[in-house]
N, C-alpha and C positions, 0 to 999 in steps of 0.2 A: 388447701384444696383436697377434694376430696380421691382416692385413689383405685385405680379402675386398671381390669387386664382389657386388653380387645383382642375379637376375631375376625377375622374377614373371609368369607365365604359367597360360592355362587350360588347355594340352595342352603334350606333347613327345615327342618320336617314339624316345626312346631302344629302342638295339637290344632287339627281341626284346620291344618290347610294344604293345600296342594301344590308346594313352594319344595317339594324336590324328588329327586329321582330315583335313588337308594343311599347305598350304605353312608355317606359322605352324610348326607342332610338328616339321617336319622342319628348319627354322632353328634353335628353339632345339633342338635334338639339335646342331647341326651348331655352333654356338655353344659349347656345352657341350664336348664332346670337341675341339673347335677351343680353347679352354683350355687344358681337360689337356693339351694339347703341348705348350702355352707355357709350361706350371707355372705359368699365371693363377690365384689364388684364387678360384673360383670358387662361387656359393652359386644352385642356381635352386630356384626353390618352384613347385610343381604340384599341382591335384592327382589321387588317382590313382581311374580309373575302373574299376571292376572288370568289366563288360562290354564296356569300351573303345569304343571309334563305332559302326562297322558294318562289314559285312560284305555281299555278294551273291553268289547263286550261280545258275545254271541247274539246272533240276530236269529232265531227261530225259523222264520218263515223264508227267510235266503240261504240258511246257512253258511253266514258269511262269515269272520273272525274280523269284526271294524274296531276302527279306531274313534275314541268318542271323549267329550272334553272331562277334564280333572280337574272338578271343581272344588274350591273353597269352602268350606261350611261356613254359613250362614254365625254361628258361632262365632267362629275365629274371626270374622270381618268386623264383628259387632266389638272386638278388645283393640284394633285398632282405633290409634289416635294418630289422626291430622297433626303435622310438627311446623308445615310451612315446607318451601318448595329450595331448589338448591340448584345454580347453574354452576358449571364446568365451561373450562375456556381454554382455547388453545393456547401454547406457548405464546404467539402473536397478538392475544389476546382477544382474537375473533370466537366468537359464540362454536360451542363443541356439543354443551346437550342440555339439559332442565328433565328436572325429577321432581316429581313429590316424594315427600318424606312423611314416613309412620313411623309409631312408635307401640310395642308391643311389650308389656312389663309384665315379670314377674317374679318377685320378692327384690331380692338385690340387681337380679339379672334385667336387663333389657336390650330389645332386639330394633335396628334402625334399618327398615326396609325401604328399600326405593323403587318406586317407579317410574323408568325413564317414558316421558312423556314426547319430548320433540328432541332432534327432529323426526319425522317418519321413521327415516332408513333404522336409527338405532331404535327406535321403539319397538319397532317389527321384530327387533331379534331379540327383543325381551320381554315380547308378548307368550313364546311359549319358553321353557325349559332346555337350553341345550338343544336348541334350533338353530342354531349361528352359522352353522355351515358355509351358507350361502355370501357371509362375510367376517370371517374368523377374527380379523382384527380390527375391527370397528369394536365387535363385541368385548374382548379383549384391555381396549384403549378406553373404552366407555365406562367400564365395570371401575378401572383404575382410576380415572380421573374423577369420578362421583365419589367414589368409597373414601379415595384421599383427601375431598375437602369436608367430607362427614368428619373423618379421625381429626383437621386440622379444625372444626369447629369443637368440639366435644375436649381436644387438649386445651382452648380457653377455659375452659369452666373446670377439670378435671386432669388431675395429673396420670400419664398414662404410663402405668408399669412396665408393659410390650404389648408389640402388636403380630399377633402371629396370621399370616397369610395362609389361606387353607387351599392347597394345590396352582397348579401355574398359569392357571388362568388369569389370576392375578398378580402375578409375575414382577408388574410396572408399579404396585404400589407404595413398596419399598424406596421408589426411585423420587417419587413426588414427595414424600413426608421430610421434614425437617431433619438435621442429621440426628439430634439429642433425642428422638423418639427412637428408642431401642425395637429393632424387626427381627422375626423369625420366621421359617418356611416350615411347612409341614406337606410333604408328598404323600398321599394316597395312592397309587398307585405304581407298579412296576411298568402298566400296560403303555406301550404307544398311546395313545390317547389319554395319557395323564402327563405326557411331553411335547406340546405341540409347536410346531414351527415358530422360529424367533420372527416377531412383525417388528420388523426396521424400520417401519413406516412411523412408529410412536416416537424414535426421536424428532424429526420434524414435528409431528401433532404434538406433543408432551414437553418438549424441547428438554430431553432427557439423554444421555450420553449409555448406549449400551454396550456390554462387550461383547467381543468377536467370537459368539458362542454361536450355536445351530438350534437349540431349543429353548422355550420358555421359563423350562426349569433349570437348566444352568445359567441365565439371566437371574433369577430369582437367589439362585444358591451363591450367585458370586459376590452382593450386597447386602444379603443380611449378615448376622452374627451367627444363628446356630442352624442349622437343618436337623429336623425329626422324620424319622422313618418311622408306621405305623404298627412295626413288631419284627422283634428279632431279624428271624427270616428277610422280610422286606428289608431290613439294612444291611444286610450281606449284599443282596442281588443290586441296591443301590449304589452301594460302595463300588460295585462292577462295573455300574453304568455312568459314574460321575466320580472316577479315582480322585480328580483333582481336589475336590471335594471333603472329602475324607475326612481331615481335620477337623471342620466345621459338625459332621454327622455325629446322631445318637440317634436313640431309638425312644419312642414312649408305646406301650402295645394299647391298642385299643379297649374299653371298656364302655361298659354299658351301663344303665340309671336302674340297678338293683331296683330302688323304691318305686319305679314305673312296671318294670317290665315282670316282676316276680309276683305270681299269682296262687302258688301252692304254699305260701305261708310262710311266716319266718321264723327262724328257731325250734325247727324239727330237730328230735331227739334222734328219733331212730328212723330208719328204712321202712318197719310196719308205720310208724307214724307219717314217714312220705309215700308209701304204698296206697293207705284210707287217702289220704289226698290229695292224689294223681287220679286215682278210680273216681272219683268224685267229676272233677275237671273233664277227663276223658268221656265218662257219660254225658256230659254237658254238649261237649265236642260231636259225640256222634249223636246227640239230637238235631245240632246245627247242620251238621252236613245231611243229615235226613231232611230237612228242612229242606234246603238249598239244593239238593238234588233227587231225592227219593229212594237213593241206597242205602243199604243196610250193611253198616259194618261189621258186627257181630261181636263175635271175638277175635277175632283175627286184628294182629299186630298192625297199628294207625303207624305209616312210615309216610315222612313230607322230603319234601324239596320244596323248599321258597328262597328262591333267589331272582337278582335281575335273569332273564332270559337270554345268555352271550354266551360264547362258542367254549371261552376260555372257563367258566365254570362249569362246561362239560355239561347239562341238560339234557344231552342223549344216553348219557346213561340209564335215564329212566326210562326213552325209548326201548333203548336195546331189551329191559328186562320186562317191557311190558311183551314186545314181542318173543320173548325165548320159549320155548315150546317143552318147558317144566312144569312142576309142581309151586315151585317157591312162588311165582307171581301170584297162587290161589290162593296160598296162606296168608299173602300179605292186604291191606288196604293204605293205596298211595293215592297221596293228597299231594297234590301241584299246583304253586303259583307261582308265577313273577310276569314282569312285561316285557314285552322286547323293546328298543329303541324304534321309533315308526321309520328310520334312517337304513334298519336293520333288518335286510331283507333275509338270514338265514334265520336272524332268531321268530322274526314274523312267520314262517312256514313252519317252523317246531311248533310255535305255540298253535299255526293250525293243523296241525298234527295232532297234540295235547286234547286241544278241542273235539276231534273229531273221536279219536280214543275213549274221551270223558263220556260221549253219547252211548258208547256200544260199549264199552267194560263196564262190568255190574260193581267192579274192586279199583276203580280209578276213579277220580273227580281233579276236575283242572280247573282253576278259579281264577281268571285274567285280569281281575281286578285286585290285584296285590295292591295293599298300601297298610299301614302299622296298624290300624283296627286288626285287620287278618291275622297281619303277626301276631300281634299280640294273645288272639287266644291258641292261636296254629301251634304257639310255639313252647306252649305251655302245656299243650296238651294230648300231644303227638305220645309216641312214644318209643319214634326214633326220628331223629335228623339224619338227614343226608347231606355234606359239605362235600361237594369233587372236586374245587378246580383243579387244574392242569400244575403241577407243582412251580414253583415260581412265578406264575402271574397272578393269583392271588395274594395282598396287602398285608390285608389282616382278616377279614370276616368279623362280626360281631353276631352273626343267626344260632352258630354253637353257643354262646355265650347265654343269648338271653332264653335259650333252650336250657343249659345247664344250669342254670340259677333255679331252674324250675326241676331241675330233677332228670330232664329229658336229657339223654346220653346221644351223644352226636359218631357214626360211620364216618371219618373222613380221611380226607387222602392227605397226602402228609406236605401240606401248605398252609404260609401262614400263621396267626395264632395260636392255632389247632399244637402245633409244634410243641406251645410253651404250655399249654394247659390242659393238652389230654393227657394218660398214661393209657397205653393200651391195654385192655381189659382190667383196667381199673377203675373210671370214670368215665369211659367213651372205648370207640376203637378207631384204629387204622386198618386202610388200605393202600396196597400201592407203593410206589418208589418217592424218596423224596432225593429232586434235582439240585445240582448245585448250579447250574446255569439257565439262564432264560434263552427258551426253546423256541422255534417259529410253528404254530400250530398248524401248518399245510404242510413240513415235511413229514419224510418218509419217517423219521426218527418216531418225530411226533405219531403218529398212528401205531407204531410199535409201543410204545409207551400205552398208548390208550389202550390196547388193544391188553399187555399184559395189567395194566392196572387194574380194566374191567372182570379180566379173569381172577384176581383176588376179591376186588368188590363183591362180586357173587360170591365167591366163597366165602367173606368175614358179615356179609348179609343173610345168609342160610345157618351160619352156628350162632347169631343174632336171634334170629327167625326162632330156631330150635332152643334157645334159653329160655324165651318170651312164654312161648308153648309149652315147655317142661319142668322150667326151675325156676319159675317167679321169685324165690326167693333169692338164686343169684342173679337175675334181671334185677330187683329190687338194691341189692348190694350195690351194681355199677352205679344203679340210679341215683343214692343215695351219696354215694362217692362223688357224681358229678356235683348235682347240689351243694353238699361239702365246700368242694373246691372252688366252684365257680362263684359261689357267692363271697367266697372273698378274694379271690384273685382277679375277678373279670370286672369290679368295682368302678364305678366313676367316679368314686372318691379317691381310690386310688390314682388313678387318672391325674386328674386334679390338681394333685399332691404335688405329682412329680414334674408339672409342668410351672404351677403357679405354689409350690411350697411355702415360700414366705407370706407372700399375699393369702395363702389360704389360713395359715397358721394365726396370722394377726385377726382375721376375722372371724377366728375361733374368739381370740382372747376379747373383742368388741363386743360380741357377743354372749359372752360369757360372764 
């Protein structure tokens, strides 16, 4: 039999559809096709959402900041294949839900998406993205009891190396699977909302025994074999919040599909040779945004923020400095995107804030329609990133990363990835205090914190500002430095390795 790893996720960002929300689904996309090079056997199960997240647009003539659907390319629907349909059953044996099943390939890898079709109640909450709200454990117990009879058909035909569960949503799937199929957890995030309440309700529906835990992911952590943290940092702050745990815990840090995401070339010698071809890119960039908005960047240093739109990556900092009553904001041209959750009513008023900014600043443009097209060229062709979260509630980040493969040098605060692959004024810079504990971001602590953080930010953005302006050729140096480093450390290959090292190694030698 043939031999195959599997994923199981609640989104994934494969080209050309509208099946996730951030960083999570642009990983496992970048995981997935990061395979298929390898000629890894690869199996990930998702599933698929036919409205996909969201979407935002500005309305002109209301000036309204709406929300509008995120659709699918025409494309991507056209490589789906029809597999046949798949029902799921309660412990009692009474009917639980019916999916169609597709099938998405490519090279070694392929992707088994489902769309729960009946009954109603659970269709509904997987018609959009991370809409479940309104019944957390329906969504939950649905995801797990489909995904598990996927894995348990696919182990007939296919001997299954491990099966790694992507965050606790899927919590329950380890519980359904046979014991001889080896599982493992991987948590994304530190945030409350990457631990949500234990539904006790699944033993009945699942007829599954859970333990006497409080959240999903200690359910998850306490029946498989290993837990992964998504970067150093994040398994500090994990190990805080799940001691018992401990044992089981490591860490693999996030990485990104160099051969997708890397646009400035490969195999630059020197700095003047990534200098010609960053300036290349960057001109490209500011015809697009002239395009798309009618301003004119000039010379003045292209600085972005693209991230989800949430409290905890801190988005107001590019508030505060569009409104600070300096010099630095004229020097600079900021570019802004991400979305807020439509759930998310602080980050829906920033973004109409952003909006309303982007219309009246001649050196600002807000672009509400984030999705990896954007990135992709934003991120290559900037010629600084901005990374703030709040220290400790940020994972890992992968936006420096696929910035730094490109040469573009990342400002960030000292969370996260960032920790293990910047050096300060070597290849990027910091800003800010790095926490050793997770903070609640409404106290009073918290706003002291911000408050001094953002007072270095400006400072390590203004001797930023003044390099760009005066010394291109130590601009060029960092740049050249991140490039360097990032192209081999931030690797999906590396990645890979360290997860599925045997299996990857043998499908070198098949291959080979």
């Amino acid at each position: 039999m043939q031999k195959a790893v599997v994923s199981v996720s609640m989104e994934v960002a494969l080209e050309g559809s509208a099946n996730y929300a951030g960083g999570l689904g642009v990983l496992e996309a970048d995981k997935f096709y990061g395979a298929a090079r390898l000629g890894l056997p690869y199996i990930l199960i998702a599933p698929f959402y036919p409205n996909g997240y969201v979407d935002w647009d500005f309305v002109n003539k209301t000036r309204v900041f709406v929300e509008i659907r995120h659709r699918h390319s025409t494309t991507f629907l056209s490589k789906l294949i029809y597999i046949g349909s798949l029902e799921a059953r309660r412990s009692d044996g009474r009917f639980l839900a019916e999916a169609d099943l597709f099938e998405y390939s490519y090279g070694s890898a392929k992707a088994i998406l489902y769309r729960v079709k009946r009954p109603t109640s659970a269709a509904r909450l997987f018609r959009y993205l991370y809409r479940h709200h309104i019944d957390e454990c329906t969504y939950y117990i649905t995801a797990a009891a489909i995904s598990s009879e996927i894995i348990k058909r696919i182990a007939k035909e296919t001997q299954i190396h491990v099966v790694d569960v992507q965050e606790a949503h899927l919590a329950f799937v380890p519980y359904l699977l046979p014991k001889e199929i080896r599982t493992r957890f991987v948590t994304h995030t530190p945030g409350p909302w990457g631990h949500p309440k234990l539904c006790k309700e699944a033993e009945e529906v699942l007829g599954i025994s859970l333990p006497n835990v409080k959240t999903m992911t200690e359910a998850a952590m306490e029946v498989v074999e290993k837990v992964f943290a998504v970067s150093r940092k994040h398994f500090e702050i994990t190990k805080t919040f799940f001691p018992k745990y401990a044992n089981k815990m490591s860490y693999v840090t996030n990485a990104v599909d160099v051969e997708k995401w890397q646009r400035v070339g490969k195999e630059l010698k020197s700095a003047e040779e990534l200098a010609k071809a960053h300036e290349n890119l960057r001109n490209e960039y500011r015809s697009m945004i002239r395009a798309l908005s009618g301003k004119s960047i000039n010379d003045r240093i292209i600085v972005a923020w693209t991230r989800r739109i949430t409290k905890y990556k801190r988005p107001y900092f590019i508030e505060w400095l569009l409104e600070e009553n300096n010099d630095l904001k004229d020097r600079v041209f900021v570019v802004v995107s991400g979305k807020p959750h439509p759930n998310d009513q602080w980050g829906r008023e920033l973004a109409a804030i952003f909006t309303k900014f982007s219309r009246v600043m001649n050196n600002f443009f807000y672009y509400p329609s984030y999705d990896t097209n954007f990135a992709y060229y934003t991120l290559s062709s900037v010629d600084l990133l901005l990374f703030t979260p709040f220290s400790c509630w940020e994972a890992s980040g992968t936006s420096m990363m696929k910035a730094g493969v490109n040469g573009v040098p990342t400002l960030s605060s000292r969370d996260g990835a960032s920790l293990e692959l910047i050096e300060d004024n070597v290849n990027g810079w910091f800003f800010g205090k790095e926490l050793d504990q997770f903070i609640d971001l409404e106290s009073d602590f918290a706003k002291k914190v911000d408050e001094e953080d953002y007072t270095d930010f400006l400072k390590k953005l203004e001797k930023i500002v003044s390099i760009f302006d005066e010394d291109k050729e130590k601009y060029y140096e960092v740049a050249f430095n991140a490039y360097k480093t990032f192209t081999q450390s931030a690797d999906i290959r590396r990645l890979l390795r360290q997860y599925y090292g045997d299996m990857v190694e043998a499908s070198k030698e098949k291959s080979g």
